[in-house]
Structures are given as C-alpha cells and as structure tokens.
C-alpha positions in Angstrom: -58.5 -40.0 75.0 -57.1 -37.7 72.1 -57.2 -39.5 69.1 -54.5 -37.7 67.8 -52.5 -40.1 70.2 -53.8 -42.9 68.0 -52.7 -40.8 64.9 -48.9 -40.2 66.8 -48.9 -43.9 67.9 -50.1 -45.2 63.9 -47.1 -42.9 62.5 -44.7 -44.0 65.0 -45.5 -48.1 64.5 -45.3 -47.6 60.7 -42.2 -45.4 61.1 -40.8 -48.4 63.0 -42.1 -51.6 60.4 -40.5 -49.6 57.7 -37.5 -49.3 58.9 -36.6 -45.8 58.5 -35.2 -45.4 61.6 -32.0 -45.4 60.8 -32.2 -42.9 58.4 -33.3 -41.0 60.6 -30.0 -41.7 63.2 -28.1 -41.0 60.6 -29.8 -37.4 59.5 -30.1 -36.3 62.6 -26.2 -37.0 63.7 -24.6 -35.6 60.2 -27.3 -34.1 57.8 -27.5 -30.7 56.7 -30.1 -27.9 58.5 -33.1 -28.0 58.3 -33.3 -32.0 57.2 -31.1 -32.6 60.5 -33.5 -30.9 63.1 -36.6 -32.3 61.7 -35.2 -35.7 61.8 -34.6 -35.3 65.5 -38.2 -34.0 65.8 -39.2 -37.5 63.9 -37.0 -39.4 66.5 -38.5 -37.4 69.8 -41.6 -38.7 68.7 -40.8 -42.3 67.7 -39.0 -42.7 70.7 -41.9 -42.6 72.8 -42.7 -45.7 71.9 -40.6 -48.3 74.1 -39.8 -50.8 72.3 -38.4 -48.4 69.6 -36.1 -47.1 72.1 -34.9 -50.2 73.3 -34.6 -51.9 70.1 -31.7 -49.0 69.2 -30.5 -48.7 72.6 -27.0 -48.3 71.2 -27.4 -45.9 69.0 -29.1 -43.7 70.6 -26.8 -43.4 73.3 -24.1 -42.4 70.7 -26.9 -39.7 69.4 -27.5 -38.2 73.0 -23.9 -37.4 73.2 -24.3 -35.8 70.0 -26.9 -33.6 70.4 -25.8 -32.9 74.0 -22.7 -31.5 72.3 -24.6 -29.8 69.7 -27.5 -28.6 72.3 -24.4 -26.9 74.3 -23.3 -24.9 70.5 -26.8 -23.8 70.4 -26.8 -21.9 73.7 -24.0 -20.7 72.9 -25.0 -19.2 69.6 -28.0 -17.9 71.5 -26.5 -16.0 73.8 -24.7 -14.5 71.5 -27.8 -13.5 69.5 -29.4 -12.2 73.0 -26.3 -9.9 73.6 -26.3 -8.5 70.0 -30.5 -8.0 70.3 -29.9 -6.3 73.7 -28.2 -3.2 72.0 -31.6 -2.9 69.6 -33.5 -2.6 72.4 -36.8 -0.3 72.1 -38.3 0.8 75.8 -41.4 3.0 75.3 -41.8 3.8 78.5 -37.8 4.1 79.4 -38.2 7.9 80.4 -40.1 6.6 83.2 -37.3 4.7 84.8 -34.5 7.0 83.8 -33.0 5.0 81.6 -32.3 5.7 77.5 -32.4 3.4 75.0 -30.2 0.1 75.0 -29.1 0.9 78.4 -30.1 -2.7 79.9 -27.7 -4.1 82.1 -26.2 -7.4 80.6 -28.4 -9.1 83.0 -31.4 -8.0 82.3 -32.5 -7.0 78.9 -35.2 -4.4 79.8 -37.9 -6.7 78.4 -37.9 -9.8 80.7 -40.5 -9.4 83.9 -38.4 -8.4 86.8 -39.0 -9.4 90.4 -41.5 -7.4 92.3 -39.2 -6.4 95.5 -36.7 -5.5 92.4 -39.6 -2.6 90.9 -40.5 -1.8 94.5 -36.9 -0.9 95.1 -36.5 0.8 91.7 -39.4 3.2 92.8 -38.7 3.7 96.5 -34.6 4.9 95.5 -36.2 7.0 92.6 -38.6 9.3 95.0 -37.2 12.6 96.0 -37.3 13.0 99.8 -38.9 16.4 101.4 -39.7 16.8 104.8 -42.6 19.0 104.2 -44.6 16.7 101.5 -45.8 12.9 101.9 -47.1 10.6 99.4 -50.2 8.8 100.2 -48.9 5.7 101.3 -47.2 6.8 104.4 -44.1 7.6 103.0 -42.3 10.8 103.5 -41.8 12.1 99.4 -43.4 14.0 96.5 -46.7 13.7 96.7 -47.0 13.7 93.0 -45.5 10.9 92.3 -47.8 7.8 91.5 -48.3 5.2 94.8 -48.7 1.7 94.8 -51.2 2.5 97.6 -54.1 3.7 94.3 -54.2 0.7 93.3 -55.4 -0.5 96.8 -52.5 -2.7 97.8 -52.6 -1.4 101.3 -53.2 -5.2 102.5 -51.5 -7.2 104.0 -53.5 -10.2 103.6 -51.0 -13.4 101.5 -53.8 -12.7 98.6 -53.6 -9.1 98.0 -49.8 -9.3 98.1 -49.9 -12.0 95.7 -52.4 -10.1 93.3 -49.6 -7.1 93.8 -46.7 -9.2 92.9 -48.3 -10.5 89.5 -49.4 -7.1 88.3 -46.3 -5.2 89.0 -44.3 -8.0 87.3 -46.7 -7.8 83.9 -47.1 -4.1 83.8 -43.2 -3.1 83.2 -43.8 -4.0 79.5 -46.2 -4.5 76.8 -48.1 -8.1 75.1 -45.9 -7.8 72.1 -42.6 -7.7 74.7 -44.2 -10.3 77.0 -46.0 -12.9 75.0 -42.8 -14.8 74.3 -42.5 -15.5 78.1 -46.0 -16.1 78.7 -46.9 -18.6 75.9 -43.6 -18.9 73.8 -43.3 -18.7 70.6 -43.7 -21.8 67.7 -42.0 -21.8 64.1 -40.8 -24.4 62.3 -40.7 -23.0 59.3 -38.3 -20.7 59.1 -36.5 -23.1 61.8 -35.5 -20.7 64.3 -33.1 -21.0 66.7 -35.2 -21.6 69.1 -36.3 -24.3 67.9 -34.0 -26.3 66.8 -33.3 -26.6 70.5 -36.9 -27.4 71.3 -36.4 -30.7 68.8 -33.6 -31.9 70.6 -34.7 -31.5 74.3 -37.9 -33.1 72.9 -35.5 -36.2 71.6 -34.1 -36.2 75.1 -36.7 -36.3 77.3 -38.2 -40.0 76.7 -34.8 -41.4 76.9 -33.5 -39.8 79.7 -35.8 -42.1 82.0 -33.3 -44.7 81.3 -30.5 -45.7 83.9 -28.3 -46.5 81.0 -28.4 -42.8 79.5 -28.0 -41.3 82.8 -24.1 -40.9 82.6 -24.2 -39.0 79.7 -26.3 -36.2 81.6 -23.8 -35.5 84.0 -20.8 -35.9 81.0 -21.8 -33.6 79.3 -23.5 -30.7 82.0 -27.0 -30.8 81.2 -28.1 -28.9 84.3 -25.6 -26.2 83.4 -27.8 -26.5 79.8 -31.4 -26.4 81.9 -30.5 -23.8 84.3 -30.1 -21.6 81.4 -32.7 -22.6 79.5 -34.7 -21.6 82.5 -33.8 -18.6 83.4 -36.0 -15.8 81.2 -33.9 -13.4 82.0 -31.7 -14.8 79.3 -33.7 -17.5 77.3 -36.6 -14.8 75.9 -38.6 -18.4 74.8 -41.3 -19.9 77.2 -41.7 -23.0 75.3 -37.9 -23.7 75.0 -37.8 -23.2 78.6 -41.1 -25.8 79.4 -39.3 -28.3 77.1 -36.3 -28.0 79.6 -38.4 -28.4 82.3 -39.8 -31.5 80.8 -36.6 -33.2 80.4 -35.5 -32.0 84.1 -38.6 -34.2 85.3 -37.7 -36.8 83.5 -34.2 -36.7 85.1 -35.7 -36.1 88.3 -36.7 -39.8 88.2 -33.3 -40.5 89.3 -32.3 -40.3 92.9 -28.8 -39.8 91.9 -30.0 -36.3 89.7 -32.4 -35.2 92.5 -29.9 -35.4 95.0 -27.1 -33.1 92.8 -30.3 -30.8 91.5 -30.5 -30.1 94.9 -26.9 -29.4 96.0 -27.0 -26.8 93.0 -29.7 -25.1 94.1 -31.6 -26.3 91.8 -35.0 -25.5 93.6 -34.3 -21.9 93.8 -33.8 -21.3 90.4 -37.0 -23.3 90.0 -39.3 -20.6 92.0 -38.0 -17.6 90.1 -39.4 -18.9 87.2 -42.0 -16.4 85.8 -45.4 -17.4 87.3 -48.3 -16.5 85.2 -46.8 -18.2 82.1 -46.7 -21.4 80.6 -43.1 -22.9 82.2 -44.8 -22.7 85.2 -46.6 -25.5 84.1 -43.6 -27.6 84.2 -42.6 -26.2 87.4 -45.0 -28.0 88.7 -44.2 -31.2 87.2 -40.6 -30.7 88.5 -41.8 -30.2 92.1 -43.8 -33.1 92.2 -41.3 -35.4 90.6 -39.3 -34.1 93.5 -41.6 -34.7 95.6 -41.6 -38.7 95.1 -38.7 -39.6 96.9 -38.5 -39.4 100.3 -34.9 -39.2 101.1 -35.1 -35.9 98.9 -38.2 -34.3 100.4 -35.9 -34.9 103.5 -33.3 -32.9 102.3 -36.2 -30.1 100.8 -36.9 -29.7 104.3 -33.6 -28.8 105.6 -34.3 -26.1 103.6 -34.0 -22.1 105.3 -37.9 -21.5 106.2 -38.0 -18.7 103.2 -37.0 -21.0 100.4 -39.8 -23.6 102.3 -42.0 -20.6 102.7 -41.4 -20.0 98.7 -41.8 -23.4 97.7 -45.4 -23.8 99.7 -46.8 -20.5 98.1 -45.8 -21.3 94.6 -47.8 -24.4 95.0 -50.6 -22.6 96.3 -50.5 -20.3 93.3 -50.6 -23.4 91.5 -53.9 -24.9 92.6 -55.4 -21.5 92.1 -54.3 -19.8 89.5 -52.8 -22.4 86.9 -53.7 -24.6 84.3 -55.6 -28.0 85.1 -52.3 -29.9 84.7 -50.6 -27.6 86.9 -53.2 -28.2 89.7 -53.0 -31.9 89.7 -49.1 -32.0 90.0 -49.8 -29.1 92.7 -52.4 -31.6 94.5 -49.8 -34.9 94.4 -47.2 -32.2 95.5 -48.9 -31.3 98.7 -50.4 -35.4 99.3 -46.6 -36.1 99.3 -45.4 -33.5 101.2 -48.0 -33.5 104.1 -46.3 -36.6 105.9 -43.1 -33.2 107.1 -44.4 -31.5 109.6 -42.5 -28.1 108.2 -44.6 -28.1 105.0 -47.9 -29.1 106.6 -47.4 -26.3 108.9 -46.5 -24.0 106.4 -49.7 -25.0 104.6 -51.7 -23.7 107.7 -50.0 -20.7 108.3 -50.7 -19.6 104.9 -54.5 -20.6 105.3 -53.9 -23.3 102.5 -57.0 -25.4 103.6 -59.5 -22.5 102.9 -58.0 -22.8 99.6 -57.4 -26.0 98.7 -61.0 -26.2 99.8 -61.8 -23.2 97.3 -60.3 -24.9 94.4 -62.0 -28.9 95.2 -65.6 -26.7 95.3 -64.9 -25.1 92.1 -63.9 -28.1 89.9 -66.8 -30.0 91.3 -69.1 -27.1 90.1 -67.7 -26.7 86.8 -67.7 -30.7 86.6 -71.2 -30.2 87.2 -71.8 -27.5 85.2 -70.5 -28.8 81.9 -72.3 -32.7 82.9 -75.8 -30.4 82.8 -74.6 -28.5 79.8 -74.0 -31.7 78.2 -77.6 -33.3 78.8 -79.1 -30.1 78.1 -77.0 -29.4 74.2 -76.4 -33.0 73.7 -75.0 -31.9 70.2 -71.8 -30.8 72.8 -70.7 -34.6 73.2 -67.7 -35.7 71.4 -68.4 -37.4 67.9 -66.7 -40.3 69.0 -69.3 -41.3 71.5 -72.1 -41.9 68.8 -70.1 -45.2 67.8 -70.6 -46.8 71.4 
C-alpha cells in the first residue's frame, strides 16, 4: 500500500485528538480567502476518516449547504471569466477554417476538442464542388484540398474509425491549448479559481455517501453544478471536471440519484466527455457505479440502440486505451452488465471478446514481465520489503 496513506491517515487522527476541527468548520464557513479554501482542503481530507464524519454529523450538514451555495457563486464567476477569455482568443491556424480571431461561437471557445462528425462536417461544407475534379477519397471536389483518405482512414473496420476519431479530435489545436483538458491543471498557490472549486467538491465527495446528506444534493441542484463542471466545452479544467466526477459516483450510490441522473440524461452527457484525457478516468467510475444497481441497468437498457451502442464502445475504449484504474471499473462494468442481453450482444457485435481477450493477455505479460525484472534487478523492490 502507499505509505503516504499512512502519512494522510497519522495527519488526519492527530488533526482529530487535537481538536482542531472546529476551527476548521468555522474557517471554512466564514474566513477570509485563501485561509477559507485551504481549510476546506483540511476538512476533505479529515473527513475521510469515518468516525470524524460522524462525530460532526451536524455540522457538517450545515457546511454542505454552505459550500453548495458558495460552489454555485463559483461557477458563476467562472463563466463569467470564460466569456471574457473567449474574446482573447489566439487561433494559429484560424485561416484554415475561415474564421478570424475571437470569432468562437459562445459555445465553443475555439480551443476545446470538438466532436469528430462536427470537423468532418466542417470540412465536407468547406470543399468547393466541380464536376470536372475529384478529391482522392471519392468525393466529387478540389483535388487540392487535403483528404482524410492520406492518412489511410479508408477503413471501415470499429478500430481504424476509432484511431480516426481520437486524432481528428487532438489535431484542431496545439499541447499548450490542450493540456488543460487532457491532464488539468494544479495551483494552489496562487489559489486559482479553479481551485478553490476542486477543495470543495473534494469536501463533498466523502460525505455525500451519506443518506442523511442526500437532501441537500437535490436542494440545492448539484447536477445542474456537475453537468457543468463536465462539460469541457465550458469548464477548460480536466481535474475540476474528474473531481466532479468523483462526487457524481459517490452520489450514484443512491438509487434515488441514479434514477433522476438518468431521467436527465445524465449518461449522455457522460459519453461526450473528452476521451483521451484524465476525466475519462472518472467516467469510468461513474458507469460502473451505475452499473451496480439492477433496477437502473434496467432502465440503461431501455436506452435508443445508439446511446447503448455509445455506452459499449466507450467501455471498450476503456479497457484498451486507459489508465489501469479505468480498466478495472471498465471490467466490473461489463461483469455487471453481461446478465442484459442488449449489452452482451452489443459486446459481440463490436468483437469485444477479441479484445477483452487482447487486454487479459497483455496485463498477464507485463505482470510477468516486471515479476522477472524484479528477480533479475532485485535493487527494483520497494524499500519497504527489506523490513519483512
């Protein structure tokens, strides 16, 4: 295990024996930025610990409200901030689409990675039609312009569409314009807007597996505050948006939640998110939270055959293509899901055996791999095994 749990768990038990929790309460509801934020960031973590959170039951329900309030003035103040950074806007390669400087829709802010029927579109409309010239992809046109067909996307195979999808999506802009919605960003100080937002979702998430607290999520609209958060094509911060996703799984315990999730279209929103990137990860935690209650999956698979169709190659993507975390929430995902017909067929019409199979046989190799590297450099074993 990490021992930087140990070092969490030792800082949270003297936090508590010292009784400076309430200090803390206090700070977090009426202190002055920054002191107020960082307080919250001292009560996210202290509150993992259970009997912490039980022990001020009470007031912590008077500080979700609180922050839930506050949490709703922070979006606000974002989007603000989003609209006023949208007319600063700097697109290199903006000649290429047509459009100028600044001339984002308020939508879209030029930046964010854009759907790849959405590009696909963009490029078909912009082609000038001749009936004399084609382009080498079939298509009647100028001949000069470039063609997706170069890049040898001529297949129709699930894989090479899916290879197309992620490299359109990543090409529109460059690292400096994407990294914030691949990996996120992380300052604390400065404390950036950002965030302080971050601090307070953390604070939410280990108390919102409590019945008790559960009201207070629908009082005051924290879906309305997730969808947002969400959405990259206005929150420009991955990690704000995988702390969002956190505290969605968290609420997703509830039957109640995953019920109205679901009436909101909750799922949807859930599969635009941005793929290769870091909220993915808690994408996958979401879906498999779903995934735990049968009456829901129930309800999943009442679902049009697109959105199921969606939902069935996202996970796919997941097992191959994501991190190690992603993969096992992917795997309890499908071990779930496999008792509906709908998604089990789904899973064979997109050849997800081969797959799955592809993924088990490359984890056991690289389990292997690293035990013979292991015997072989023996100097590669944690310190922490010398004392057993």
């Amino acid at each position: 295990m990490d021992p930087s749990y140990f070092l969490t768990y030792d800082v949270q038990l003297s936090i508590r024996q010292e009784g400076i929790i309430r200090p803390l309460l206090a700070w977090a509801e009426k202190a002055e930025e920054p002191l107020r934020s960082y307080a919250t960031g001292l009560l996210a973590g202290a509150m993992e610990v259970q009997d912490v959170a039980v022990d001020y039951k009470d007031e912590n329900h008077h500080l979700v409200l609180v922050l839930l309030k506050r949490l709703h003035e922070l979006k606000s103040q974002m989007e603000k901030e989003n609209q006023e950074k949208m007319k600063q806007i700097e697109r290199p390669f903006g000649q290429f689409s047509g459009k100028s400087r600044g001339s984002a829709s308020p939508g879209r802010s030029g930046l964010v990675p854009t759907s790849s029927s959405e590009q696909f579109s963009a490029r078909v409309n912009s082609v000038q039609i001749s009936p004399n010239k084609s382009t080498d992809n079939g298509v009647e046109g100028d001949s000069s312009l470039p063609s997706p067909t170069k890049r040898n996307i001529g297949s129709n195979s699930p894989r090479s569409q899916q290879i197309y999808d992620l490299d359109t999506e990543i090409s529109g802009s460059s690292w400096t314009n994407q990294q914030p919605y691949v990996i996120g960003t992380y300052s604390m100080s400065p404390l950036t807007l950002s965030m302080k937002q971050r601090l307070i979702l953390q604070y939410l998430t280990p108390l919102a597996e409590y019945q008790e607290l559960l009201s207070t999520a629908f009082e005051k609209n924290s879906l309305d505050l997730i969808f947002y958060y969400v959405d990259l094509k206005k929150n420009t911060d991955g990690r704000l948006a995988l702390e969002a996703l956190k505290y969605l799984a968290t609420l997703l315990c509830h039957k109640k939640f995953s019920v109205e999730f679901l009436q909101t279209n909750g799922v949807q929103k859930l599969l635009d998110v941005y793929r290769p990137s870091i909220v993915a990860t808690g994408v996958s935690l979401c879906l498999y939270y779903l995934s735990y209650f049968e009456d829901v999956m129930e309800r999943v698979c009442l679902f049009p055959e697109h959105i199921l169709s969606k939902i069935v190659n996202y996970i796919l993507w997941l097992l191959e293509c994501s991190h190690n975390s992603s993969r096992s929430h992917a795997a309890m995902f499908l071990g779930q899901a496999f008792t509906f017909r709908v998604i089990l067929d789904l899973f064979d019409k997109k050849d997800g055996l081969r797959r799955l199979v592809n993924v088990v046989s490359y984890s056991e190799k690289k389990l292997c791999q690293s035990s013979c590297e292991a015997k072989i450099f023996p100097f590669l074993l944690p310190k922490a095994n010398d004392s057993n």
